[in-house]
N, C-alpha and C positions, 0 to 999 in steps of 0.2 A: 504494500500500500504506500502509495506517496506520501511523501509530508507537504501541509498544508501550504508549507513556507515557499514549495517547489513552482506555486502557480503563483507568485510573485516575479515582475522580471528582475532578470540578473540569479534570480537564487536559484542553484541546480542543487544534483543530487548530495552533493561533496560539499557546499557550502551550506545545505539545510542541517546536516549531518554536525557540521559545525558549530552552527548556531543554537541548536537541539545542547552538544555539548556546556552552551556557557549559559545553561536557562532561557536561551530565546525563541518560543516556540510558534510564535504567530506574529503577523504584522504589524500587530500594534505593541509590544513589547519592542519590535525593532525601531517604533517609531518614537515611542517615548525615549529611546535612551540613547538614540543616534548615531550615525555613522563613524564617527571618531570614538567613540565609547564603546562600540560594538568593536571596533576593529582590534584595541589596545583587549577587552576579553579572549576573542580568538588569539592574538598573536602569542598570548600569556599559556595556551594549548597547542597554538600551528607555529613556528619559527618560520615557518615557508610562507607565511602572510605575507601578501604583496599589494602593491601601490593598486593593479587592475582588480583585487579584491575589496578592497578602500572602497575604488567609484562603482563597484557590482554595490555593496551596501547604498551609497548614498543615493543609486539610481532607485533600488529597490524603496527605497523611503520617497521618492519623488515617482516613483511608476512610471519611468521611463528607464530604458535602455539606457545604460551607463555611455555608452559611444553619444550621446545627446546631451548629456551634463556642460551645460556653459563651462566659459573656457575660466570666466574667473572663478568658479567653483574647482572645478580641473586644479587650477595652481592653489587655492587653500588646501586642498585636499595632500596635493605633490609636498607643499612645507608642513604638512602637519605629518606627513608620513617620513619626510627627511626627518624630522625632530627629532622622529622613534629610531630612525637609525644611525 
């Protein structure tokens, strides 16, 4: 059976999988805690979190396709993810 998170875009099987991992289990948990909050959870579980993972969440919180994320959203997202690393 799929997870509910999976008909959200950007969320597939491997990032539902993940999120399930850090108590996030529906759309609205993702939305109240955010895409930089969500992201710093997983990465504290996946070391292989990456930047294209970052804009998969903040697409999934805006319902669009991560490739569609303004671009000044794009670069908050690129310095908050350099920060982490």
């Amino acid at each position: 059976m799929a997870n509910a998170l999976e008909t959200v875009p950007n969320i597939g099987k491997t990032l539902a999988i993940r999120l399930s991992q850090v108590g996030i289990d529906c759309r609205e948990k993702l939305l109240s805690i955010g895409a930089e909050d969500t992201f710093i959870k997983i990465k504290t579980i996946d070391k292989h979190a990456c930047l294209n993972m970052l804009y998969a969440l903040e697409g999934a919180i805006q319902g669009i396709r991560w490739h569609k994320l303004s671009e000044d959203r794009k670069r908050e997202l690129r310095e908050f993810y350099n920060m982490l690393n």
